[in-house]
VMD Tcl script that builds the backbone (N, CA, C; Angstrom):
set m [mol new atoms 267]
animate dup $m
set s [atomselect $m all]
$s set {name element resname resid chain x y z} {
  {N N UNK 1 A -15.272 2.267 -13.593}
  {CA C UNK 1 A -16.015 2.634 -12.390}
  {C C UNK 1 A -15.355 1.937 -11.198}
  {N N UNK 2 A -14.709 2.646 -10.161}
  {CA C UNK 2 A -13.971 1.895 -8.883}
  {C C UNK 2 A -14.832 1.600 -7.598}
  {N N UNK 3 A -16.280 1.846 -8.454}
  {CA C UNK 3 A -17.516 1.306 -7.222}
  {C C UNK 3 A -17.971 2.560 -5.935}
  {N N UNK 4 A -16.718 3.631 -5.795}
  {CA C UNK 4 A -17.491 3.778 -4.769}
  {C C UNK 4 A -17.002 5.860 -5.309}
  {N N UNK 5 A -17.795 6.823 -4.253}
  {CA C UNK 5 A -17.110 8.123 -4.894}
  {C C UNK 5 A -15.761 8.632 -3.696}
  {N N UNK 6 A -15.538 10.040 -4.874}
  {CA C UNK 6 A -14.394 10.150 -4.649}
  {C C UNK 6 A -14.439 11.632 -4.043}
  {N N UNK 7 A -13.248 12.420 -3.474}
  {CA C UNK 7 A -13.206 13.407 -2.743}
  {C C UNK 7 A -12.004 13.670 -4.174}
  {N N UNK 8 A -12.910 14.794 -4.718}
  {CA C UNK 8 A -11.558 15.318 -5.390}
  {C C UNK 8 A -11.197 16.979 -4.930}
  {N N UNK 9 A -11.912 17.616 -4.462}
  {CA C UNK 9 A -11.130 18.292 -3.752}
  {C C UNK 9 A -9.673 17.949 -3.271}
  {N N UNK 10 A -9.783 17.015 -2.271}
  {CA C UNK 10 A -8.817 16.788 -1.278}
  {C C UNK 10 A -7.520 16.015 -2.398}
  {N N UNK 11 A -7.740 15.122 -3.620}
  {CA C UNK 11 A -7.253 14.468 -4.914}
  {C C UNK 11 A -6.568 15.865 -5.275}
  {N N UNK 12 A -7.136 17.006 -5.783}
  {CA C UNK 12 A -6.977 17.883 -6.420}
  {C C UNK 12 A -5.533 18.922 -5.755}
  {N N UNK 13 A -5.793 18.949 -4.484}
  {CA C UNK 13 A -4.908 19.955 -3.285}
  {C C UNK 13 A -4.101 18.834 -2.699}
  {N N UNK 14 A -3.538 17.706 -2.823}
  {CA C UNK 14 A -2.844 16.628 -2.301}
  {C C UNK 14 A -1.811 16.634 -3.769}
  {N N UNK 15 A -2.396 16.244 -4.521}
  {CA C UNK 15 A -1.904 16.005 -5.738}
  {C C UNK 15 A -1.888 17.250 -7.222}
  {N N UNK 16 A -1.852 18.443 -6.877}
  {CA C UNK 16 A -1.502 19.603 -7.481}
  {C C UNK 16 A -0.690 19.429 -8.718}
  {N N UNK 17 A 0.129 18.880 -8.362}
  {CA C UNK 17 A 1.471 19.425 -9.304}
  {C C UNK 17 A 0.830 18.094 -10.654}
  {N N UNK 18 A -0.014 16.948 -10.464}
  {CA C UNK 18 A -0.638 16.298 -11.448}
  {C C UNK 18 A -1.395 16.559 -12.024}
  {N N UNK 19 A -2.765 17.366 -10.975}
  {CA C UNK 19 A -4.317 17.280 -11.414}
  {C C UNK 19 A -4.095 18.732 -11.824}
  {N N UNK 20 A -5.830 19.100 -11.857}
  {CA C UNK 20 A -6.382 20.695 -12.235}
  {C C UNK 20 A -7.816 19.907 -12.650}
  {N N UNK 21 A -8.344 20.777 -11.397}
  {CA C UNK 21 A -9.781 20.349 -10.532}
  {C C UNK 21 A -10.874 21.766 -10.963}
  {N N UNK 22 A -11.356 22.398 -11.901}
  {CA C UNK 22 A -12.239 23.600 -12.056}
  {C C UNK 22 A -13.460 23.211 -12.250}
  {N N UNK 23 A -14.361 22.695 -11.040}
  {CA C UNK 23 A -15.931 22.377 -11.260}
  {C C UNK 23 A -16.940 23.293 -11.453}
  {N N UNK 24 A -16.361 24.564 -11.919}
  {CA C UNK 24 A -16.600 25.436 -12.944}
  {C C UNK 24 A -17.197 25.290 -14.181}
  {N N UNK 25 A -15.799 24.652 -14.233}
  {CA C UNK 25 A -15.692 24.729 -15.848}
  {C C UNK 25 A -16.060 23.209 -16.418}
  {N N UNK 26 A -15.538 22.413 -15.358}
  {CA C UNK 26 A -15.542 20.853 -16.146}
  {C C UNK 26 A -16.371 20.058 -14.856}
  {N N UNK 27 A -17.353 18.877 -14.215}
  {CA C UNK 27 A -17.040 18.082 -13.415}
  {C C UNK 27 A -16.144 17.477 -12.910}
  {N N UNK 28 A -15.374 17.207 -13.546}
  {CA C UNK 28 A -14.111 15.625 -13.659}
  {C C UNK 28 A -12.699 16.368 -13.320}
  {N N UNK 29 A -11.849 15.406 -12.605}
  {CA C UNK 29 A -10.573 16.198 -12.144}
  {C C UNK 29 A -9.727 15.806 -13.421}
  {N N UNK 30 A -9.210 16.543 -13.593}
  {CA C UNK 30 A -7.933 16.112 -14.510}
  {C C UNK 30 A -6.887 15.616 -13.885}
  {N N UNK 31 A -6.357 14.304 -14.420}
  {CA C UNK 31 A -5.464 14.257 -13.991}
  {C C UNK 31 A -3.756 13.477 -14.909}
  {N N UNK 32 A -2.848 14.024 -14.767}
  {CA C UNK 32 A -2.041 13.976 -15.920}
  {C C UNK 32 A -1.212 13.068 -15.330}
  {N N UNK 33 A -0.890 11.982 -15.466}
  {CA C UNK 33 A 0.098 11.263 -14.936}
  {C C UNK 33 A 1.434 10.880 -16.173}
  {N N UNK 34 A 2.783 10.835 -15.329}
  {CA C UNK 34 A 3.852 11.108 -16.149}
  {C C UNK 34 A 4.506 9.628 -16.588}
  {N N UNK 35 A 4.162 9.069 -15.608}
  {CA C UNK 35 A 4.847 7.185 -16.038}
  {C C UNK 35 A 3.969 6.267 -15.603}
  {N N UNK 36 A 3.040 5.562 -16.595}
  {CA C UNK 36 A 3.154 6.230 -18.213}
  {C C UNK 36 A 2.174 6.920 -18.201}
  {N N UNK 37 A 2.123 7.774 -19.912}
  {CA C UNK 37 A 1.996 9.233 -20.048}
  {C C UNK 37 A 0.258 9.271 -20.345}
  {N N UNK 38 A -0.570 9.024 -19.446}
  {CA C UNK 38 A -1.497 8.969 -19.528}
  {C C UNK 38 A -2.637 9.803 -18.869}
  {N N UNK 39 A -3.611 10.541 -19.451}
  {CA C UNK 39 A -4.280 11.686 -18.954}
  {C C UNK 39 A -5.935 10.720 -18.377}
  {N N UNK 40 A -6.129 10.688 -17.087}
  {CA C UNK 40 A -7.445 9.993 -16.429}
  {C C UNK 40 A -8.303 11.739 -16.432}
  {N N UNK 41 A -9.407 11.241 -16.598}
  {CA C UNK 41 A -10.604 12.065 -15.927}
  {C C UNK 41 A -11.081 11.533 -14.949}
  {N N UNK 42 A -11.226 12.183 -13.491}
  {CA C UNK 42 A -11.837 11.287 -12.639}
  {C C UNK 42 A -13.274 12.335 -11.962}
  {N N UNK 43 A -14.271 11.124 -11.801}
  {CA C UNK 43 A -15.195 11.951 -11.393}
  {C C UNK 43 A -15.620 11.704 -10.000}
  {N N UNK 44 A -16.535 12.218 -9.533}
  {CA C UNK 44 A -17.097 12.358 -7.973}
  {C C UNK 44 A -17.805 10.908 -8.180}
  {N N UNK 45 A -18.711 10.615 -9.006}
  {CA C UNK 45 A -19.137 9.249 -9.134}
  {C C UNK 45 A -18.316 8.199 -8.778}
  {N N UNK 46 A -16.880 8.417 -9.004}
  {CA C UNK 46 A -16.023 6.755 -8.930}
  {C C UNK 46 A -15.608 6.708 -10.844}
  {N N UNK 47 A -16.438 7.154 -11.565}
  {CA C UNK 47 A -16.199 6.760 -12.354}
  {C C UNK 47 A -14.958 7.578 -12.998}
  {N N UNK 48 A -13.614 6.946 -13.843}
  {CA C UNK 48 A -12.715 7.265 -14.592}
  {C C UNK 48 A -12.741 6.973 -15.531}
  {N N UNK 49 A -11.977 8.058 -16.480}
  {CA C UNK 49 A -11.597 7.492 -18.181}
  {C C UNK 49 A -10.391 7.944 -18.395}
  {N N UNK 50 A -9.883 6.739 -19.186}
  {CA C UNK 50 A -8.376 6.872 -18.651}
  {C C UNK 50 A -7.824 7.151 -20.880}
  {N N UNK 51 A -6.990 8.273 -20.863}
  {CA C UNK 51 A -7.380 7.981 -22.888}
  {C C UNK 51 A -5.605 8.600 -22.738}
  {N N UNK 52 A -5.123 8.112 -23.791}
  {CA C UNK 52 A -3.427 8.904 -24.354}
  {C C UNK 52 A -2.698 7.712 -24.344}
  {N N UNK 53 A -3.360 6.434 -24.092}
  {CA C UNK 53 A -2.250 5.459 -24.050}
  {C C UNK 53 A -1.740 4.591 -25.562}
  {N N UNK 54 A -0.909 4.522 -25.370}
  {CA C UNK 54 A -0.436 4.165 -27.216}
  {C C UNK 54 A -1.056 1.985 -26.992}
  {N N UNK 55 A -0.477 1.843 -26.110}
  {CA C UNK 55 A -1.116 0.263 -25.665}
  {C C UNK 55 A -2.001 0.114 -24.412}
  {N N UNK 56 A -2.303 -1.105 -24.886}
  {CA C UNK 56 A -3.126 -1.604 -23.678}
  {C C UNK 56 A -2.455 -1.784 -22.616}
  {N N UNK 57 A -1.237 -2.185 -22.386}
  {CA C UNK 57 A -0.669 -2.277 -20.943}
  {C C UNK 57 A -0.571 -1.026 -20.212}
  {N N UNK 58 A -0.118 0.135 -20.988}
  {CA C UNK 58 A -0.218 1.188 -20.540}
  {C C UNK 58 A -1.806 1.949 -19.680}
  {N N UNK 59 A -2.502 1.543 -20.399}
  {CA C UNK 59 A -3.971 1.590 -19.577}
  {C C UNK 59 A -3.822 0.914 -18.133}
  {N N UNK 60 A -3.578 -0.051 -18.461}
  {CA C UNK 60 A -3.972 -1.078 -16.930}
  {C C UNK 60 A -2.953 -0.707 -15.962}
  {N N UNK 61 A -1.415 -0.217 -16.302}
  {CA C UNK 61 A -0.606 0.123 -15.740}
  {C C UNK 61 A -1.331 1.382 -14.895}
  {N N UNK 62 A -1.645 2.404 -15.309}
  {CA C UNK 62 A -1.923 3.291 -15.460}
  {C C UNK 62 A -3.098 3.251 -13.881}
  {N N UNK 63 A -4.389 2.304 -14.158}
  {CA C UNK 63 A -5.048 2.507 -13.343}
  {C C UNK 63 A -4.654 1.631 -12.415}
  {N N UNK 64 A -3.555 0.899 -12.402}
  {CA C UNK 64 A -3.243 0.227 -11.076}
  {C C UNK 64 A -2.472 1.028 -10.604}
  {N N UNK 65 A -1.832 1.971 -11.182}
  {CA C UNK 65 A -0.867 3.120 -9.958}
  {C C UNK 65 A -2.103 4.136 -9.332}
  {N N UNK 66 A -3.042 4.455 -10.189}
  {CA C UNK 66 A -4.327 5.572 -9.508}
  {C C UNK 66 A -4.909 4.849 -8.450}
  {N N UNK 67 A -5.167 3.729 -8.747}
  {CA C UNK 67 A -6.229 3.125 -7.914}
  {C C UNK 67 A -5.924 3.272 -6.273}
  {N N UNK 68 A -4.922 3.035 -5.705}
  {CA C UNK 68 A -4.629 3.299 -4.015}
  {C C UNK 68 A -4.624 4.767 -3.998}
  {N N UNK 69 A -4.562 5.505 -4.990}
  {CA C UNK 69 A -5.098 6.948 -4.488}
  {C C UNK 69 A -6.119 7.194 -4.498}
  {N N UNK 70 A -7.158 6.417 -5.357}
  {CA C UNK 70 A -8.661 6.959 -5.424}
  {C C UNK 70 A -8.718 6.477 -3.719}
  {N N UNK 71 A -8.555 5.153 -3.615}
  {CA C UNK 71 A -8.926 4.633 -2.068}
  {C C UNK 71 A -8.688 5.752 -1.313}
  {N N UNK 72 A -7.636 6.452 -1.248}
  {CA C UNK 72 A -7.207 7.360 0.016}
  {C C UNK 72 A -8.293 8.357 0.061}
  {N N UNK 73 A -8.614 8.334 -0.999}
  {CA C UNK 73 A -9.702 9.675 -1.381}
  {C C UNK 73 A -10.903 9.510 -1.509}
  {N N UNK 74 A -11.424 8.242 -1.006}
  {CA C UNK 74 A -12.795 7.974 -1.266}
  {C C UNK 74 A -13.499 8.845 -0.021}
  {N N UNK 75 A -14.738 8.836 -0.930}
  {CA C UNK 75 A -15.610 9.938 0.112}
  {C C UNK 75 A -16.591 8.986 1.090}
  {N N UNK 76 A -16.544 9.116 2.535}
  {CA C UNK 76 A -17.124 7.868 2.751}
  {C C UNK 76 A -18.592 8.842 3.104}
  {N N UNK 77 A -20.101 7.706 3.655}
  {CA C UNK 77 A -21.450 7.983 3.660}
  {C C UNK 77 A -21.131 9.191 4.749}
  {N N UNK 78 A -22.039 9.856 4.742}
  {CA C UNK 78 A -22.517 10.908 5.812}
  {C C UNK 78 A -22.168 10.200 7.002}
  {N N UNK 79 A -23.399 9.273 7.593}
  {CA C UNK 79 A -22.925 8.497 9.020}
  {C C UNK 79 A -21.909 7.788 9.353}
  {N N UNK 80 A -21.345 7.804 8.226}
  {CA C UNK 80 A -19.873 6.624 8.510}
  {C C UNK 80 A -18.849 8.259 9.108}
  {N N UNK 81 A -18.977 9.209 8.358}
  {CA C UNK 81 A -18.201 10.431 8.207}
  {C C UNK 81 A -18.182 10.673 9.434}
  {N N UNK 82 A -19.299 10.613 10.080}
  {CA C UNK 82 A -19.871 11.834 11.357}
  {C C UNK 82 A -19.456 10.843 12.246}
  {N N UNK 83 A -19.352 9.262 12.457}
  {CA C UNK 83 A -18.763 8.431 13.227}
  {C C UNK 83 A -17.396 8.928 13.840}
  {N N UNK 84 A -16.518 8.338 12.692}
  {CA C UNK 84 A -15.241 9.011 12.448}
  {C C UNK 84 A -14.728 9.956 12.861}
  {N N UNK 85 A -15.684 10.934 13.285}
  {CA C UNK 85 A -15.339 12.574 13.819}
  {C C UNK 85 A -15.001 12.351 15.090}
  {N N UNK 86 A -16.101 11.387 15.740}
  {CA C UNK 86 A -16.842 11.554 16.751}
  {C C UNK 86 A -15.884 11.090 17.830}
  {N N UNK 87 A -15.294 11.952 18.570}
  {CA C UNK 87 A -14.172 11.256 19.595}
  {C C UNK 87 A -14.804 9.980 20.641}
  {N N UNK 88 A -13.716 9.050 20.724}
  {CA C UNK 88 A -14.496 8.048 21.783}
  {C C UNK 88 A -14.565 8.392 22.677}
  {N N UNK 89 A -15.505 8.020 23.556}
  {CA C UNK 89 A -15.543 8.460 25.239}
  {C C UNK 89 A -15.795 7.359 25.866}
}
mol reanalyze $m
mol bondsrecalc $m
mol representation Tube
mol addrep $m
């Protein structure tokens, strides 16, 4: 759990050629990462599960390369959002 949620839309259409995002079919983005070869589920919650790794380093490796992308992609509160929009005057 990385504590806070996530925009996977924007995860999903940034990062294409990794993920495959059908909240259709599944909640959770897929996402396939190539070094190392490890498949995360990530959800709108924050929460990930990270499974295909032959070791444990490979796990931790794994979510320390995701992790500054979840950040980029975090979804922030409504009023923080509508701040943000809001040109200064």
């Amino acid at each position: 759990d990385v504590k806070f949620p996530i925009r996977l839309e924007g995860l999903a259409y940034k990062h294409s050629h990794y993920s495959s995002y059908e909240p259709e079919l599944f909640p959770g983005l897929i996402y396939r990462m190539v070094q190392p070869k490890i498949v995360l589920l990530i959800f709108v919650s924050g929460k990930v599960v990270l499974t295909g790794g032959k070791v444990r380093n490979e796990i931790f490796s794994a979510f320390e390369q995701i992790y500054p992308v979840l950040q980029e992609f975090r979804k922030l509160p409504a009023a923080a959002a509508a701040t943000a929009l809001t040109p200064a005057t």
